[in-house]
N, C-alpha and C positions, 0 to 999 in steps of 0.2 A: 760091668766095670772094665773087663778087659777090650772090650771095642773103646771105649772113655780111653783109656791110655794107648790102645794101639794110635788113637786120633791125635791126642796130645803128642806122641813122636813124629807122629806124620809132619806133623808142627814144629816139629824142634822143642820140646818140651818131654827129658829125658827124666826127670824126675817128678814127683807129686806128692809136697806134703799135706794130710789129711788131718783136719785139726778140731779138737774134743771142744764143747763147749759146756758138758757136764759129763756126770758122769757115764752116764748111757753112750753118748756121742765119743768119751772118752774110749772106753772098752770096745767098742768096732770099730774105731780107728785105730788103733793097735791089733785088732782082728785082722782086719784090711790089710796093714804093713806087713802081718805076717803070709799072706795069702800071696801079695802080688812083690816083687822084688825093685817094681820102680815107684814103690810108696813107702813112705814112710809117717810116722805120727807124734803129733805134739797131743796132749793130755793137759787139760785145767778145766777148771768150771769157771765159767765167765759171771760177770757183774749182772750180769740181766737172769743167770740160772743159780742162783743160789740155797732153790730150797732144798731142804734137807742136807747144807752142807754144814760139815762139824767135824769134830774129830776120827769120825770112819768114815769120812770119804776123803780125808786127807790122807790117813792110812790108804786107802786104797789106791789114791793118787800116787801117793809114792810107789807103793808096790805096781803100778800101772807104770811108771817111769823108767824104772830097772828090765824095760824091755830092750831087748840091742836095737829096737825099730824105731822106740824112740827119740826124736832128736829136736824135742822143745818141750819146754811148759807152757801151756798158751791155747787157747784164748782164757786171757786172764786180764783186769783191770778193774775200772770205774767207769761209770755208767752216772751220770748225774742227768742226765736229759729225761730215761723213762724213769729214772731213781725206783725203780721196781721194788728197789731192798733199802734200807737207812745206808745213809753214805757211810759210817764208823763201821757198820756189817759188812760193806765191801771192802773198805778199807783194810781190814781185819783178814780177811780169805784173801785179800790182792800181798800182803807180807808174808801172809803162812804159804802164799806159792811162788811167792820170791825167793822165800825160805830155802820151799823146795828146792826150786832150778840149781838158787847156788851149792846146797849139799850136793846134787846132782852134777854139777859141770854144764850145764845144760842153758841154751838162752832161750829168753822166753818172747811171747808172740802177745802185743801189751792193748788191749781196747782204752781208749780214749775219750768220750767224748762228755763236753761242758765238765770238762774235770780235768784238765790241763796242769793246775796248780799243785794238787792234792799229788797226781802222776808223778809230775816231774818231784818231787818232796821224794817221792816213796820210791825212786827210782837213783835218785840224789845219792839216798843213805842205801840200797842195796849193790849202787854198782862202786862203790868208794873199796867196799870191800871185796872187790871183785878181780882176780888178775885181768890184763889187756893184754890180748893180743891183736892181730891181725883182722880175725872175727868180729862181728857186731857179738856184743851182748844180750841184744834179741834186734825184736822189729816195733815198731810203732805200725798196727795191724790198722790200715785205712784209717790213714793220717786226717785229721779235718784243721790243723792249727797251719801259723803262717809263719813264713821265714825265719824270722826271728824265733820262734817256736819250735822247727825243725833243726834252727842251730846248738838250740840248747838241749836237744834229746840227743844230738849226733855228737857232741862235747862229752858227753855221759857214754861214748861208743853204742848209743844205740843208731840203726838203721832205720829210716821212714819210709813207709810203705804208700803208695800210691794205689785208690785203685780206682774204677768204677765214677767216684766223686769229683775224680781232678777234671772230667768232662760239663758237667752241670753248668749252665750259663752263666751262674752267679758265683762260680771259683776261681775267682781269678786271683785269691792268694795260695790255693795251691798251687796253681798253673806258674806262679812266681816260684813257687817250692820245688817245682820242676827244672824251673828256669835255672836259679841259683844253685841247688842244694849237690854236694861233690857228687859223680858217678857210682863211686863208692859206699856212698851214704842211701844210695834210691833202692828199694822195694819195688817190683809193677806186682799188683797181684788181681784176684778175684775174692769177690766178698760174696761167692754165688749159695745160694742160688738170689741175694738181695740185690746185689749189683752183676 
C-alpha cells in the first residue's frame, strides 16, 4: 500500500479515498485510513452486496461512520442491470443509508445503473432536506446517463463522476457529459480494479 500512494504523489495525487462496498470491504477501509494518513474511507454496502444486510449491519454501518477517517457513505445505490437483489430490497438499504449520510453530515458516493429514475426520486426526497453548501452532496460514482441526466443530479448538488467508461467507442453521451457538464460539477475517478 505504501509504494501505491508513494506512486499516486509521484503523480500528483495527494489524497485517496478507499471505498466499502459491504461490509467486509467497509471495515478495511476504515482499517486502511487509519493506518496510512493520505487515506481516507467511505463505508456502505452497495446494490450488488446486499446479503445479509439488515438491521446489524446498518448498526454497524453506522458505528463504522463515527470514524474521523471517514468522509462518505458510499458505494451505495441501485443496480437494475445484474438486479442481483429485488429492486424494493435495494431501494430499502439505498434510503436506510441516505438516512445514514444525512444523520452523519456526510455525502455519499451513489451507483447508478438502468435505474436512473428510481435514483434521481430517492435522491429528490433526500437532498431537499439537506443543507447546501459549497460542497457536492456526494458523487454520482461512474456516471453511465447523458446530459440531460447529469443536469438533473448536479441541480440536486450532486457531483458526476467520470470514469474508465467516458473512453468506450460507443460513449459519446458521456464524452457530451464531459463536454457540457460545469468544472465544478466533474468527478475523474477509478472504478479499479473494473475499469
Amino acid at each position: 500500500v505504501a509504494a501505491v500512494l508513494d506512486r499516486a504523489l509521484a503523480a500528483g495525487v495527494a489524497r485517496v479515498v478507499t471505498v466499502g462496498i459491504d461490509l467486509a470491504s467497509s471495515r478495511r477501509a476504515v482499517d486502511l485510513a487509519g493506518r496510512h494518513d493520505r487515506v481516507w474511507a467511505a463505508v456502505g454496502v452497495s446494490p450488488n452486496d446486499l446479503a445479509g444486510h439488515g438491521p446489524g449491519s446498518m448498526r454497524e454501518l453506522a458505528e463504522l461512520s463515527r470514524s474521523e477517517r471517514v468522509v462518505a457513505i458510499g458505494e451505495i445505490g441501485l443496480d437494475y442491470h445484474w438486479l442481483r437483489w429485488p429492486a424494493q430490497a435495494q431501494q430499502a438499504a439505498f434510503r436506510e443509508q441516505l438516512e445514514l449520510a444525512g444523520d452523519r453530515g456526510l455525502p455519499v458516493i451513489v451507483h447508478s445503473r438502468k435505474a436512473h429514475e428510481d435514483t434521481l426520486a430517492a435522491l429528490a426526497e433526500w437532498s431537499a432536506g439537506r443543507p447546501r453548501t459549497e460542497r457536492p452532496l456526494g458523487v454520482m460514482h461512474c456516471f453511465s446517463g447523458d446530459a440531460d441526466l447529469a443536469r438533473a443530479y448536479t441541480a440536486l448538488g450532486m457531483a458526476v463522476s467520470l470514469a474508465g467508461n467516458v473512453t468506450y467507442p460507443g460513449a459519446r453521451a458521456l464524452r457530451s457529459v464531459a463536454a457540457e457538464a460545469c468544472r465544478d460539477c466533474l468527478v475523474l475517478e477509478t472504478d479499479s480494479p473494473y475499469m
